[in-house]
C-alpha positions as CSV (number, residue, x, y, z in Angstrom):
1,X,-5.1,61.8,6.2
2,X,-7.1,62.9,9.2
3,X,-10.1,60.8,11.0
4,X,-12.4,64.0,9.2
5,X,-11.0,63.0,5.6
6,X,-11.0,59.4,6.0
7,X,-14.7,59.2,7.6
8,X,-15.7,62.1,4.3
9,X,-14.1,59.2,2.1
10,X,-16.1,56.2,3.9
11,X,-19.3,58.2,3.6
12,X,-19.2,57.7,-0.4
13,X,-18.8,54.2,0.0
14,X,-21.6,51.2,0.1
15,X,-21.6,50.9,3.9
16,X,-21.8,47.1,3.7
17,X,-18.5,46.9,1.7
18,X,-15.7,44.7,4.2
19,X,-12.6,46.6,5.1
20,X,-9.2,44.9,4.1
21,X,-5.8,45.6,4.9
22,X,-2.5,44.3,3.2
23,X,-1.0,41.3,4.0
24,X,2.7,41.1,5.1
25,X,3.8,40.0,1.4
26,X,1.0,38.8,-0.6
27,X,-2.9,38.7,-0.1
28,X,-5.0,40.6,2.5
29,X,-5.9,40.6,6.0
30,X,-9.9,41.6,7.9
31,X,-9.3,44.3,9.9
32,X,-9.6,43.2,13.5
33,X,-8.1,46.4,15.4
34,X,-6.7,49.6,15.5
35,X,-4.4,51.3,17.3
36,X,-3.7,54.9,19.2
37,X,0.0,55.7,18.1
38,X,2.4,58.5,18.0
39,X,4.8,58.6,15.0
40,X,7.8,60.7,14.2
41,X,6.4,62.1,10.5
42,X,9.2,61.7,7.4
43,X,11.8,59.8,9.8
44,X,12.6,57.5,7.2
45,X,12.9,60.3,4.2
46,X,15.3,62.6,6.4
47,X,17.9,59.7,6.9
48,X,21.4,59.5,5.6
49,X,21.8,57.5,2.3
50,X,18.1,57.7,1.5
51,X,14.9,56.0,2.8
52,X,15.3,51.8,2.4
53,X,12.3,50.9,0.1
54,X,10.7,48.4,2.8
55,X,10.2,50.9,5.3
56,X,7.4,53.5,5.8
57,X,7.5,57.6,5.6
58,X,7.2,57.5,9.2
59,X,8.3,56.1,12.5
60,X,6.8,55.2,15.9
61,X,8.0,58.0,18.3
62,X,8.4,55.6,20.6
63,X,11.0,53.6,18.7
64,X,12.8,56.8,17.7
65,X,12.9,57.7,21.5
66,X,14.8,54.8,22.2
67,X,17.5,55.1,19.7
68,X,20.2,57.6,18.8
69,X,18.1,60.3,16.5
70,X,16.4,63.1,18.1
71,X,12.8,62.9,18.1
72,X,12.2,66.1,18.4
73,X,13.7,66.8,15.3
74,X,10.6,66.2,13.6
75,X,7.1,67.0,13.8
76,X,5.2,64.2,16.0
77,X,1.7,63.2,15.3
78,X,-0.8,61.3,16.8
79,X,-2.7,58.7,15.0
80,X,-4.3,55.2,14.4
81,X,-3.1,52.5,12.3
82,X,-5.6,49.5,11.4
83,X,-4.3,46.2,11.6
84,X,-5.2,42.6,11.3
């Protein structure tokens, strides 16, 4: 989802609703920041055995970059992920 589509989404809503996000396990969290990242897209789905349920599509670049897989093996994005 880009910044355009999400903001299209937020436009239908009530503009006093409060914005939530998961909780580690159970429950959910205010959001109190966001985040500028850069994320290797469909890390997790290209690796050997399968993707591990627990983990995301995606992976920070950054973390990639560090380890043994090539980062430039897949397409790298730039994004923001909310948090609590």
């Amino acid at each position: 989802m880009t910044v355009l589509e999400l903001i299209g989404e937020l436009e239908k809503l009530d503009q006093t609703l409060e914005v939530y996000v998961k909780g580690y396990e159970d429950g959910y969290n205010d959001v109190s920041l966001f985040e500028h990242i850069e994320v290797c897209r469909d890390f997790y789905n290209d690796q050997e055995g399968g993707k591990d349920w627990w983990n995301g599509d995606h992976e920070d670049y950054n973390a990639v970059r560090k380890g043994p897989a090539d980062p430039f093996k897949y397409e790298i994005k730039k994004g923001i992920v909310f948090d609590r």
